[in-house]
KEGU-971196 format. One record per residue (C-alpha): z, y, x. Coordinates in steps of 0.05 Angstrom, whole numbers. Each point is the difference from the previous one (the first is absolute). Layout:
// residues N
SITE       pz       py       px
SITE        Z        Y        X
...
// end
This chain:
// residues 428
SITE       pz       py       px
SITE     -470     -622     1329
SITE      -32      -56       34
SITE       32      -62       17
SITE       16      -21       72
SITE      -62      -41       15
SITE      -37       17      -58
SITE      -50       36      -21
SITE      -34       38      -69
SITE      -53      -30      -24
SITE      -57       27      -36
SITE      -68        2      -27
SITE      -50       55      -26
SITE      -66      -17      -32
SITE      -61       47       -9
SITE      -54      -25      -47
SITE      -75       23       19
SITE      -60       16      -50
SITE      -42      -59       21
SITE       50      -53      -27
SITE       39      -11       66
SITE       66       20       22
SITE       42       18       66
SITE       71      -27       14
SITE       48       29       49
SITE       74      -34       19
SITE       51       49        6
SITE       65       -7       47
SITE       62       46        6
SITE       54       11       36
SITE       61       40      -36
SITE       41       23       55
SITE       85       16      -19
SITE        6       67      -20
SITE       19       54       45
SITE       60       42       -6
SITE       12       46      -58
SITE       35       45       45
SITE       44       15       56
SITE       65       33       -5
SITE       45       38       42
SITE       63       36      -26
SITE       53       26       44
SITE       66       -8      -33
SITE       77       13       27
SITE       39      -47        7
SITE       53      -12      -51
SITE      -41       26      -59
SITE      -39      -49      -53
SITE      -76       19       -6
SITE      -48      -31      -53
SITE      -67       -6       14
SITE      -52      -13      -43
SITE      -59      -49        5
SITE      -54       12      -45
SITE      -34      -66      -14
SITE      -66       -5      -42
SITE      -25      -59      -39
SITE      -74      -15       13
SITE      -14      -47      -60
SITE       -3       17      -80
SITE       63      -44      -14
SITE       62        4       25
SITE       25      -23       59
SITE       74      -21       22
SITE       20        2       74
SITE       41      -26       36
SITE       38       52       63
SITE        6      -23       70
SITE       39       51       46
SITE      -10      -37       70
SITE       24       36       54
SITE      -44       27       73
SITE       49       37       40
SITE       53      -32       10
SITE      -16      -61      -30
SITE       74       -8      -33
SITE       37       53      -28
SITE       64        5       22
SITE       60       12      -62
SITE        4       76       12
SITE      -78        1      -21
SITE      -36       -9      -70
SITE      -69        0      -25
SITE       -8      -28      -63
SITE      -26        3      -64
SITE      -11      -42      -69
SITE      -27      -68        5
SITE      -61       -1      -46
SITE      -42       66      -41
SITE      -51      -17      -55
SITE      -61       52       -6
SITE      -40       13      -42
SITE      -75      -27       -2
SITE      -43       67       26
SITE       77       41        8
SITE       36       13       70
SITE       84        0       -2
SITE       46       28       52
SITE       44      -52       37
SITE       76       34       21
SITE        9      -26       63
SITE       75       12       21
SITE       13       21       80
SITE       71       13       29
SITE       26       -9       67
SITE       71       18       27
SITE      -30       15       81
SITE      -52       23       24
SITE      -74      -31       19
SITE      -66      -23      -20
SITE      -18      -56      -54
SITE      -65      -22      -13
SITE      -23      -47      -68
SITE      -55      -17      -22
SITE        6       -7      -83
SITE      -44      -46      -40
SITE      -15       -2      -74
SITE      -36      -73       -8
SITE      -33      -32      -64
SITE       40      -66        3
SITE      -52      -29      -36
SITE      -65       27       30
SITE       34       12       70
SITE      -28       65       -6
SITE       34       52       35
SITE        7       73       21
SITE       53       27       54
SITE       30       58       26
SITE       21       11       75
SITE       71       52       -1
SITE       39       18       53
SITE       68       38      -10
SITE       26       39       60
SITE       71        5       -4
SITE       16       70       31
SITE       80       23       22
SITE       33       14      -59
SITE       16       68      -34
SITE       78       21      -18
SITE       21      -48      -57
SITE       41       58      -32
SITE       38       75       10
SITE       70      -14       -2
SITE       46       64      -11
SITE       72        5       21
SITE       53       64      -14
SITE       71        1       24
SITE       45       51       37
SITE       18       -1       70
SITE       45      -53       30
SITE       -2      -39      -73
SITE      -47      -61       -5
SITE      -47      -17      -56
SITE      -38      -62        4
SITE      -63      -29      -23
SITE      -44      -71       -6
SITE      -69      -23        4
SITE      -22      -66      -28
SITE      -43      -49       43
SITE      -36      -61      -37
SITE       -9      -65       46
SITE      -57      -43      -35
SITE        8      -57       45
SITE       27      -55        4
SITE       43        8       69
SITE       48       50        6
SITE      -20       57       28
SITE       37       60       61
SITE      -10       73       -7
SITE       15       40       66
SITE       16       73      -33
SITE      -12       67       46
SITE       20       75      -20
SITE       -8       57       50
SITE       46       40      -37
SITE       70        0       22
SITE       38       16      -60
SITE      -27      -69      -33
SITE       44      -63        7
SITE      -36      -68      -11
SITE       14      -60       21
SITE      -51      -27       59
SITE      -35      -51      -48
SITE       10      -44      -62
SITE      -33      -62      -23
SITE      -28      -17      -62
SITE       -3      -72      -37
SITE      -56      -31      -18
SITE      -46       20      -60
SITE       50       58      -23
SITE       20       68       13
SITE       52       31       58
SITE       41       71       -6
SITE        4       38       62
SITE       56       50      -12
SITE        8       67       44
SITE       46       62       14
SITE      -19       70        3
SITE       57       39       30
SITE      -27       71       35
SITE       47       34       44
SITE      -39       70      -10
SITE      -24       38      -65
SITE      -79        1      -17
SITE      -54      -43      -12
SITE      -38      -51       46
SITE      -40      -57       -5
SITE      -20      -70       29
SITE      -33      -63      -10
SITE       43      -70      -14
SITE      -43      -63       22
SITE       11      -71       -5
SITE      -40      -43       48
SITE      -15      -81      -13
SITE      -44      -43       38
SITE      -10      -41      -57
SITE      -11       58      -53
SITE      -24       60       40
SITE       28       68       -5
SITE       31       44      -63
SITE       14       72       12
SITE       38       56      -44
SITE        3       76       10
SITE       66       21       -4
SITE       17       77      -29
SITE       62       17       28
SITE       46       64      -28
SITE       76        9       27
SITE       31       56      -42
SITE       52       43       35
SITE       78      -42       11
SITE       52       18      -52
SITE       63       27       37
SITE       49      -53       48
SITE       73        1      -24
SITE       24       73       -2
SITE       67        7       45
SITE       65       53      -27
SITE       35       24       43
SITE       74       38      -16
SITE       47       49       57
SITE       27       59       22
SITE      -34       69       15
SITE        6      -13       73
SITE        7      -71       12
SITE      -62      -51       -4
SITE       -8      -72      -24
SITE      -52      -47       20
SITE      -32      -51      -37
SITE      -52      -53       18
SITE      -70        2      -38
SITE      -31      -63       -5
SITE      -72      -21      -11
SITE      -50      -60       13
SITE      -52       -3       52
SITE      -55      -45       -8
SITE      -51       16       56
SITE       -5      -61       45
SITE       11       34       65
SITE       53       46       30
SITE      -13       64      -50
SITE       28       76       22
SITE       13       36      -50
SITE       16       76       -3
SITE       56       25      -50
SITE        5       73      -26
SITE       44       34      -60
SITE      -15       58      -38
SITE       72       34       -7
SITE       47       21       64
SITE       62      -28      -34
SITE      -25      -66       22
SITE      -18      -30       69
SITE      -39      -59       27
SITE      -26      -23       74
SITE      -77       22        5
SITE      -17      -74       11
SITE       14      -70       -8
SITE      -26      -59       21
SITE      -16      -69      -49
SITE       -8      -69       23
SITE      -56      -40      -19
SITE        2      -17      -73
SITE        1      -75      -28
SITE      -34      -18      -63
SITE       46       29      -38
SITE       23       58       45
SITE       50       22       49
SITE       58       46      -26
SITE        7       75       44
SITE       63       36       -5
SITE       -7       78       17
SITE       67       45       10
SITE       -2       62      -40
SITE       62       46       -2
SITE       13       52      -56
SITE       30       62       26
SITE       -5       57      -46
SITE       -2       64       13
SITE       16       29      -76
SITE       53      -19      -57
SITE      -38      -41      -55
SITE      -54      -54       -2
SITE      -55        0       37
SITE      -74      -45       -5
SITE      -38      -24       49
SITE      -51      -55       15
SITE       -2      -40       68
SITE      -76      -21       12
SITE      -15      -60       50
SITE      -73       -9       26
SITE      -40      -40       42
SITE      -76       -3        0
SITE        9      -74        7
SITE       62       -8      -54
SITE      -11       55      -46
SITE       44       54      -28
SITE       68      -12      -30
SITE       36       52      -50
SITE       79       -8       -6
SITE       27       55      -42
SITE       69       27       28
SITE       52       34      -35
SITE       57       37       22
SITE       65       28      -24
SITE       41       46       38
SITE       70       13      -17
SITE       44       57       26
SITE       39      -11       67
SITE       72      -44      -19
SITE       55       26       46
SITE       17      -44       56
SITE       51      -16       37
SITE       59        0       17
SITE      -15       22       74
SITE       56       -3       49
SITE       13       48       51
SITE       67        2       44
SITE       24       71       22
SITE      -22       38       47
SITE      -68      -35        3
SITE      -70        4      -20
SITE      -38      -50      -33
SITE      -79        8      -14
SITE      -29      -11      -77
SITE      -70      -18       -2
SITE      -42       39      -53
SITE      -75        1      -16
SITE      -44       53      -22
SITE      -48      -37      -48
SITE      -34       53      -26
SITE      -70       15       25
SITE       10       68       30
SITE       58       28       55
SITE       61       20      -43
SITE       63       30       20
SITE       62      -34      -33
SITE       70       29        6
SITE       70      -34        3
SITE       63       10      -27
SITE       59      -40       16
SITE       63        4      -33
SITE       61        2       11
SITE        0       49       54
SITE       30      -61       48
SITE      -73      -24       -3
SITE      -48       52       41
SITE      -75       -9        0
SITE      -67       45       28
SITE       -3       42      -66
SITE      -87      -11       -1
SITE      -58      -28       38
SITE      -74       -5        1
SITE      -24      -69       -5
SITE      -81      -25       15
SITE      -19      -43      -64
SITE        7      -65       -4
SITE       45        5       65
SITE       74      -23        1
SITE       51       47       24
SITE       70      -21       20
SITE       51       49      -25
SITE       62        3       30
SITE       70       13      -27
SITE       65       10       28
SITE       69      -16      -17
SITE       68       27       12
SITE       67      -20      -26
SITE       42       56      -37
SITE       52       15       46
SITE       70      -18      -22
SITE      -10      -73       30
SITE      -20      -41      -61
SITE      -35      -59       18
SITE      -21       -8      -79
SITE      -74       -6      -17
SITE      -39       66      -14
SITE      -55      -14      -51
SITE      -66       47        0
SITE      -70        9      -14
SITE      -62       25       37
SITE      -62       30      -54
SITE      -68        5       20
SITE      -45       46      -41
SITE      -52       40        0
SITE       17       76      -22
SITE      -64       30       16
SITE      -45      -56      -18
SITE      -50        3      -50
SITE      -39      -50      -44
SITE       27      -78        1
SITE       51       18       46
SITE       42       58      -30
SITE       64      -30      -27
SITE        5      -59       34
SITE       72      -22       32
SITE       16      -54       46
SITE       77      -13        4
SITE       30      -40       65
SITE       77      -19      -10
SITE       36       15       48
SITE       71      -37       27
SITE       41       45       56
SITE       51      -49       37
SITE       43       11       57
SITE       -7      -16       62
SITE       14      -55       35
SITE       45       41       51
// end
């Protein structure tokens, strides 16, 4: 190549037959070389690309050169960005060698260099022209997450800050059953956890996307896979009375929607009763406790199963097993009743289906309606009667009154409620 101001000089000579000769003086100009190429690579952002230069030596001997990376757009690189490569490459004479040259940029945008390979003896050079387009970035990873409903499991990702300032994350997920917190920030020149919660309030599988956003370091996404198995069972309740009494007991579970949840309650077994609805209040992070009222009231000696499901489309379903033990009917009383009155006993059918009960009093002081027909799941007031036995005693009478079922079939038959009985005098 010619030097600034200089020119090539030359001569060419051309002898002739008759003994005389022609000169010629010869100038050139060798212009600097044009490019050996122009490259354009689109590359996402957040992912290292090498890119190789092939460069060719022009002379029989080898030649060592020295690498210049000077930037064209922008001018300076800002941290987040690198283009570089290794300082010198020997090739050799009559041989081309590929040059790695190293690109990675943490945001998006458009960097321009122009890379020369020059002879730092001869000043002979060749040169490239590259220009990296740094498009939005794919999803850095698949992360998978499995837990049953209501229970968290929880996850991290791993962020790398390779500058020198500390550096904020903002972090965004659409999907309500993750818990993050709002951002984190990451020292300088090393690496930050972000830790999150996966805690589904319905079975089945979903999925989402987990960014973290920095104005210094761009964007990182993450595909989340997201499977809630069904809940295991709440705390089962027992319950324990009489064939023809009831007990009531409180079942208890967590809410965790954060609004004011309905939820609709239903059992599987008529021994046991619950209201058709109740209503949650909005749940904190980690819940809101609901209490739901279910009575046991069987209808049948023995034990009896049943589960209690509570859903909401919002909340989810709940499963409380219930189990039941029904006892035969304890006597009662003592009742009192003064002579010459009436006093009324209330009884309940519990059984499912209109049966006729009879009632026997005794001793014969003691007079009662001998049967009746009662609705089910009615209460019937029966009413006995009391008279002294003459002769003017004014000492206690005791009695009974049974209640039974003689015609009844099935759970019924030979069942017996006893009412004590205490015939006073009166005050006269």
């Amino acid at each position: 190549m010619s030097s600034e101001g200089k020119k090539h000089q030359g001569s060419i000579f051309f002898p002739l037959a008759d003994g005389r000769g022609l000169m010629f003086l010869l100038q050139g100009i060798a212009e600097p070389p044009k490019s050996s190429g122009t490259i354009v690579r689109e590359i996402p952002c957040k992912r290292s690309h090498t890119e190789l230069l092939t460069v060719n030596n022009w002379l029989l001997k080898a030649q060592r050169f020295h690498v210049l990376i000077e930037m064209v757009k922008p001018e300076r690189l800002d941290p987040a960005t690198s283009i570089r490569g290794l300082d010198y490459l020997e090739v050799p004479g009559s041989a081309k060698r590929d040059y790695k040259l190293n690109f990675h940029s943490h945001k998006e945008g458009t960097f321009s260099a122009k890379v020369t390979f020059r002879n730092e003896t001869t000043q002979e050079f060749l040169f490239y022209n590259v220009t990296f387009k740094s498009t939005p970035p794919g999803v850095m990873g698949t992360i998978e997450l499995v837990t049953p409903v209501r229970q968290s499991t929880a996850a991290t990702v791993t962020v790398e800050n390779p500058l020198s300032v500390p550096v904020t994350f903002t972090t965004d997920c659409r999907v309500p059953e993750i818990n993050l917190p709002p951002q984190i920030t990451v020292p300088a020149q090393s690496e930050g956890t972000l830790m999150f919660e996966y805690q589904p309030l319905k079975s089945g599988e979903s999925s989402g996307r987990l960014t973290l956003q920095s104005a210094d370091l761009g964007l990182f996404q993450y595909d989340l896979l997201l499977r809630a198995t069904p809940a295991v069972s709440e705390k089962p309740l027992y319950f324990r009375t009489m064939l023809g009494s009831s007990q009531t007991l409180s079942a208890k579970f967590i809410n965790y929607t954060r609004q004011k949840t309905e939820y609709s309650c239903k059992v599987d077994n008529a021994d046991f009763h619950v209201e058709k609805m109740v209503m949650a209040a909005p749940g904190s992070q980690g819940g809101s406790e609901v209490s739901v009222e279910v009575t046991f009231e069987p209808i049948q000696l023995g034990e009896s199963r049943a589960v209690l499901v509570i859903s909401s489309p919002l909340g989810g379903d709940y499963t409380i097993p219930l189990y039941g033990s029904a006892l035969a009917p304890k006597p009662q009383g003592p009742i009192q009743i003064r002579s010459g009155s009436t006093i009324s006993i209330p009884f309940k059918n519990v059984f499912l289906q209109p049966t006729t009960f009879s009632f026997q009093t005794d001793p014969q002081t003691f007079t009662v309606k001998q049967s009746e027909a009662i609705r089910p799941k009615k209460t019937h007031y029966i009413a006995v009667s009391y008279e002294a036995p003459p002769g003017g005693s004014k000492a206690p009478v005791a009695g009974r009154l049974v209640v039974s079922c003689p015609r009844a079939t099935g759970t019924a038959q030979g069942i017996c409620w006893v009412y004590y009985l205490r015939g006073v005098a009166s005050e006269k």
